[in-house]
C-alpha positions in Angstrom: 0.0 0.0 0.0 0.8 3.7 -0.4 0.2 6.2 2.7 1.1 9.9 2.4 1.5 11.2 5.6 1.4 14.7 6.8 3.1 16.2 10.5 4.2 19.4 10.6 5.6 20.1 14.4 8.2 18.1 16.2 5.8 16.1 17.9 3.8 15.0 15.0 7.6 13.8 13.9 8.2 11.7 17.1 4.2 10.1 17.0 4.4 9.9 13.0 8.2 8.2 13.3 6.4 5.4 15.6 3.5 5.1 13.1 5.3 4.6 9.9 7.7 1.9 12.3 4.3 0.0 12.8 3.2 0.3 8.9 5.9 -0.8 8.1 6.0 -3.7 10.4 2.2 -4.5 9.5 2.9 -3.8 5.9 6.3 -4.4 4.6 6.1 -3.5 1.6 4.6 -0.1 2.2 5.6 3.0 0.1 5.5 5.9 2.4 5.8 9.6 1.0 5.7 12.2 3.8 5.6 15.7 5.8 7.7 15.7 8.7 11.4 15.9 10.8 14.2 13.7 11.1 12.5 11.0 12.9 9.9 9.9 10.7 12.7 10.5 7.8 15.4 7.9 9.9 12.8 5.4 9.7 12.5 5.1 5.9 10.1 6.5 3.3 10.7 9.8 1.0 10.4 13.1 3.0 8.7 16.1 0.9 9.5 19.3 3.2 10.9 19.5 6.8 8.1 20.7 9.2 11.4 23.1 10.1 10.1 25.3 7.3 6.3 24.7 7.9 5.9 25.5 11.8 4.5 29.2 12.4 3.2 30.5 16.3 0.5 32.6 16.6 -2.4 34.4 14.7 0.0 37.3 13.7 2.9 35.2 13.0 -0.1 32.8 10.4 -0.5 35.8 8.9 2.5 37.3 8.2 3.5 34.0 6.3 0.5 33.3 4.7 2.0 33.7 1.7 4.3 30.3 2.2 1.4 28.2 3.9 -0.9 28.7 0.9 2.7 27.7 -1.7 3.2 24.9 0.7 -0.3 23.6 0.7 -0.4 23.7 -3.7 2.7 21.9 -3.6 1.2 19.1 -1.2 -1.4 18.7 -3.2 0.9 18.1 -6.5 2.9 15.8 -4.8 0.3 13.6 -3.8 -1.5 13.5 -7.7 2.0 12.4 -8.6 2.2 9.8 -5.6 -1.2 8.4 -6.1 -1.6 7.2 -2.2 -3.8 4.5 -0.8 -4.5 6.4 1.7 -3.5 9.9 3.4 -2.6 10.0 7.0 -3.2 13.4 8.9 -0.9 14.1 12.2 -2.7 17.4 14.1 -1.7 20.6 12.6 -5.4 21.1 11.4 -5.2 24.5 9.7 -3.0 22.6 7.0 -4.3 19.6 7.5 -8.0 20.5 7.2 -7.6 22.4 3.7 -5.7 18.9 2.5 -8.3 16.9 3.6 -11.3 18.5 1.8 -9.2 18.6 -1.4 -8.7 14.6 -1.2 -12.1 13.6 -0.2 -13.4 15.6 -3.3 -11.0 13.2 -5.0 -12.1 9.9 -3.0 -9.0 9.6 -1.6 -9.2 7.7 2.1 -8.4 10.4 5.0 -7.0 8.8 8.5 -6.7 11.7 10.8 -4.1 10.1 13.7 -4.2 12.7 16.9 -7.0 14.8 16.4 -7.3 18.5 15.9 -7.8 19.8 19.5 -11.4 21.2 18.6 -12.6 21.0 21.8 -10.4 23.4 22.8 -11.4 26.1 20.2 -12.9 25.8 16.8 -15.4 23.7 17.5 -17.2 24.5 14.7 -14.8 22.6 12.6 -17.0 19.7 13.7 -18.5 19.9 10.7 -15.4 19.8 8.0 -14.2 16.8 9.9 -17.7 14.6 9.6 -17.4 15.9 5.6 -13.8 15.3 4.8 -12.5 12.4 7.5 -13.0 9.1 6.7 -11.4 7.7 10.0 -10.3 9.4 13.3 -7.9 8.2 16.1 -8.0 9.6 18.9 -5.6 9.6 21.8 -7.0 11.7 25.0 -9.9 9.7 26.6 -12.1 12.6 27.2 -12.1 12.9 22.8 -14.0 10.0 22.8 -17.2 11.0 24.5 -16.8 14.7 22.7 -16.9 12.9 19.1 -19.0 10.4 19.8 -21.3 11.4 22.3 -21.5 15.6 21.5 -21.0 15.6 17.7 -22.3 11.9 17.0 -19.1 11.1 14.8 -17.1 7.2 15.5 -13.0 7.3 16.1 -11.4 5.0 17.2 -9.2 5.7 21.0 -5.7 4.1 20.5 -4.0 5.4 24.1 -1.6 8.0 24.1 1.5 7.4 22.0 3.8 8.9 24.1 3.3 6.2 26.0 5.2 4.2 23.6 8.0 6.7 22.5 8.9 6.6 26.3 8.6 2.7 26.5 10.9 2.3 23.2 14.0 4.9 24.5 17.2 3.3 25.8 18.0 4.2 29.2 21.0 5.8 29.7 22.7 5.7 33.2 22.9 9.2 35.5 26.6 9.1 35.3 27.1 8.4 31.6 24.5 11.1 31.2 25.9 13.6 32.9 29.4 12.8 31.9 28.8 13.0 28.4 26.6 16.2 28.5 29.7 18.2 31.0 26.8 18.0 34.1 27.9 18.6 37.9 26.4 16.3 40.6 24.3 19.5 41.0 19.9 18.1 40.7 18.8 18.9 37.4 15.8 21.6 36.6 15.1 21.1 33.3 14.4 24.3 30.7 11.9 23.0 27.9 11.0 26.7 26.1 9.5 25.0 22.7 10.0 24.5 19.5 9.6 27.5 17.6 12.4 30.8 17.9 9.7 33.2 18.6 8.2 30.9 21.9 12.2 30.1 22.9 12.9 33.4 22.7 9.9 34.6 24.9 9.8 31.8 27.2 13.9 31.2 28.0 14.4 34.8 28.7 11.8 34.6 31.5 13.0 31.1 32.5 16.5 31.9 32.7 15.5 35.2 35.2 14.8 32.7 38.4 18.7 31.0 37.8 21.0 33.0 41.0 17.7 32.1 43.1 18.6 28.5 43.2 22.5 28.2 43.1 22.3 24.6 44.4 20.7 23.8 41.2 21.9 23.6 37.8 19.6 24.2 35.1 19.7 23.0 31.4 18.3 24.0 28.5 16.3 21.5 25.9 17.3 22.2 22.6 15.0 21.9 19.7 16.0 19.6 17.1 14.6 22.2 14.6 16.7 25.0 16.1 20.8 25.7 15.9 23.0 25.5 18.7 23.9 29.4 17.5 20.1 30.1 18.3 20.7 29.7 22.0 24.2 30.6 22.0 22.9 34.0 23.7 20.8 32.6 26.6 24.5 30.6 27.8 25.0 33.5 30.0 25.4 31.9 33.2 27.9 29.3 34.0 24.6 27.1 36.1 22.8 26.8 32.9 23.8 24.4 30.3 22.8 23.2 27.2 21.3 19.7 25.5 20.3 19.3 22.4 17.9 17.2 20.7 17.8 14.9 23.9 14.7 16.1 25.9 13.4 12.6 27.1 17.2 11.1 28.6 17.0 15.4 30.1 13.7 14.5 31.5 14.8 11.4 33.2 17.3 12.8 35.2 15.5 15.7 36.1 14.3 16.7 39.8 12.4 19.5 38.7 11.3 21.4 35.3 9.9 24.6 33.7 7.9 23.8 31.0 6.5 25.8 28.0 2.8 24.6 27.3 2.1 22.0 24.6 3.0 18.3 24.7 5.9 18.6 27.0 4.0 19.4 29.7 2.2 15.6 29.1 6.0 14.0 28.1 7.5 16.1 31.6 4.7 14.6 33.9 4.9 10.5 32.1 8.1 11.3 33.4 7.6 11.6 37.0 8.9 15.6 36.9 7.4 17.9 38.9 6.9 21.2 36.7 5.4 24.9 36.1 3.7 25.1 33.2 4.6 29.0 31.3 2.7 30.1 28.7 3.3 33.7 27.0 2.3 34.8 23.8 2.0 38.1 21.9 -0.1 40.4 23.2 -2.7 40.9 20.2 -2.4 36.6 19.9 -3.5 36.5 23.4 -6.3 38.5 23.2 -7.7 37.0 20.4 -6.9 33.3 21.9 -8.8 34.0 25.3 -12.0 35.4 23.3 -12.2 32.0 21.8 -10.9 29.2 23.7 -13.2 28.3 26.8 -11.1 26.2 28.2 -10.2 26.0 32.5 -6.8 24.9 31.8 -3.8 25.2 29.1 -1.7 21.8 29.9 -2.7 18.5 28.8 -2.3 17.1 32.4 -4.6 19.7 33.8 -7.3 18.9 30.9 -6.9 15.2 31.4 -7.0 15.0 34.8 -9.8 17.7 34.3 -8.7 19.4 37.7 -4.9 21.9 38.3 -2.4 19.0 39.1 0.6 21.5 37.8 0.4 25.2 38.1 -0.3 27.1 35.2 1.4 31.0 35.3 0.0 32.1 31.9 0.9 35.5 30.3 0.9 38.3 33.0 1.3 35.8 35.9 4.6 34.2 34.1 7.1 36.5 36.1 10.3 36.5 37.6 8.4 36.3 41.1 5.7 33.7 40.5 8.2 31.5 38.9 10.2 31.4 41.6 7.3 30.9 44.2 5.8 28.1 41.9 9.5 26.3 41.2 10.0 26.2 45.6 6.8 24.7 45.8 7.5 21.8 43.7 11.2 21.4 45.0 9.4 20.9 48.5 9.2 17.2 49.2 5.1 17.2 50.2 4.2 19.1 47.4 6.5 16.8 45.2 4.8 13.2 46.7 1.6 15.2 46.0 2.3 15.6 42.1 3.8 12.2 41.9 0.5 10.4 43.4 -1.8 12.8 40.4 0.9 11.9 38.0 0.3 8.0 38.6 -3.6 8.3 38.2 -3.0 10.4 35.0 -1.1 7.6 33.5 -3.9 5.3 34.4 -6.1 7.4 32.1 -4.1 7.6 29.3 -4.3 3.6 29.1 -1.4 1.3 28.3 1.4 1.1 25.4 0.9 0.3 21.6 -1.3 3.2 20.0 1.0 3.3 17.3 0.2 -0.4 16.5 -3.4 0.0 17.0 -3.4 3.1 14.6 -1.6 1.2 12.1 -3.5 -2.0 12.6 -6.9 0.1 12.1 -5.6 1.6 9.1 -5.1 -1.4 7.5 -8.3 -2.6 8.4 -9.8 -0.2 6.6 -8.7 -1.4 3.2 -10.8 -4.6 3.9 -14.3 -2.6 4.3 
């Protein structure tokens, strides 16, 4: 068979690496064209464009490049009338995804969405596209279920949480090797995750990086995108107790004792971890003002909306300062509050179900071909 599949963030790279392993495992003689990072590229297949050149934060950043999404979406569509798929494979990003998948369905091509768009969070009216232009939907939060199913009367299918697996499938790598071959003191670890994108990093680190000569029995080390040079944070080295890691955020988080976290999936990938964190969220001004007129939502981190109650702490635009951060980073460092997190963290991960939503996905998808 031939899938075409389209991520375009680093963490549609890592679940869309695992996916294509399990194709290819299921189906071994699968032709794979895709949309992605070096991940899903080191596991075989042709990669079209880098989600590197694809990835853009905010309304007014969306805009300002609007030019290059709309290129970037006629060349998808070119490349997959040449490729002819079987069937095409969405990972989130929906405001590409979505204008992809109405093109195909008008060409009876099968759509797979794997991860869904996050339409209960905002956009809900997009509900509508999705019944029209998705032919199958996996899901991977449990509360999706019931909001498809239940709310909007539309079937998917919920595989578990594939992070689950990426953190099952990494090799371990020993405290001392670790911090031997990264230049680490004995010091505890807090972790720096700022994102993905420069504009976030550059927001998110500079605040981050303001609470290091409160805790000078700490050392603190960046995580460095894989989509961003080591150049990039060259700048933010200022301090002799920060360091920097690149491209290794899961053997980071495992040798963590504490971490600041920028809000996305890392806060999720921090907590199956067992690392106490702050969740920090900052945006542009006009980007935030549109974002809280449209998104409803109690809480920002996927631990929070899972667990549907505030396990982490949340400081979110004016509250992420210098002085909370440093309040909120004591608390966690404190042994009660730390057994207190760890206890939440161990129900969440009962939520999120076991291991092989990767397999699942891929299993389902070849299903499909038999209906």
């Amino acid at each position: 068979m031939k899938y075409y599949i389209i991520a375009g963030e680093a963490s549609g790279d890592l679940h869309g690496s695992n996916l294509m392993k399990a194709l290819y495992e299921k189906d071994p003689t699968a032709e794979i064209r895709f949309w992605g990072g070096d991940l899903m590229q080191n596991v075989g297949g042709t990669l079209v464009k880098h989600y590197r050149e694809l990835a853009f934060m905010g309304f007014i950043e969306v805009v300002m490049n609007l030019k290059t999404i709309l290129n970037n979406i006629k060349i998808c569509k070119k490349d997959i009338e040449a490729f002819q798929p079987d069937a095409i494979i969405f990972i989130d990003y929906p405001g590409f995804n979505m204008r992809i998948a109405t093109w195909a369905k008008e060409r009876n091509i099968p759509t797979h969405y794997y991860i869904s768009p996050q339409i209960w969070a905002w956009k809900e009216n997009r509900i509508k596209a999705i019944k029209r232009d998705v032919d199958y939907m996996y899901v991977i939060l449990p509360f999706e279920k019931d909001f498809y199913e239940k709310k909007h009367n539309f079937p998917v299918h919920f595989v578990g949480h594939p992070l689950i697996d990426a953190i099952a499938s990494r090799t371990e790598v020993t405290d001392e090797i670790f911090r031997k071959d990264n230049h680490l003191s004995d010091k505890p670890i807090i972790a720096l995750l700022p994102g993905s994108r420069k504009q976030e990093i550059a927001k998110m680190l500079s605040i981050m990086l303001s609470v290091v000569k409160d805790f000078p029995d700490y050392q603190f080390v960046i995580a460095g995108a894989p989509s961003q040079e080591y150049e990039f944070y060259k700048t933010f080295l200022t301090n002799e107790n920060v360091k920097f890691i690149s491209n290794k955020t899961y053997d980071l988080l495992s040798h963590s004792h504490a971490a600041l976290v920028t809000s996305g999936t890392a806060t999720l990938e921090t907590a199956l971890f067992n690392v106490p964190e702050v969740v920090c969220y900052k945006g542009s001004w006009v980007s935030y003002q549109i974002a809280k007129r449209i998104i409803t939502l109690k809480y920002i981190s996927l631990v929070n909306l899972i667990m549907d109650k505030e396990v982490v702490k949340e400081l979110i635009q004016d509250e992420l300062n210098t002085k909370n951060l440093k309040l909120e980073l004591n608390k966690i460092l404190n042994s009660e509050s730390r057994n207190i997190l760890l206890n939440n963290y161990a129900d969440l991960k009962q939520k999120l179900g076991g291991e092989g939503a990767s397999k699942k996905t891929a299993e389902l998808i070849l299903n499909s071909f038999k209906k």
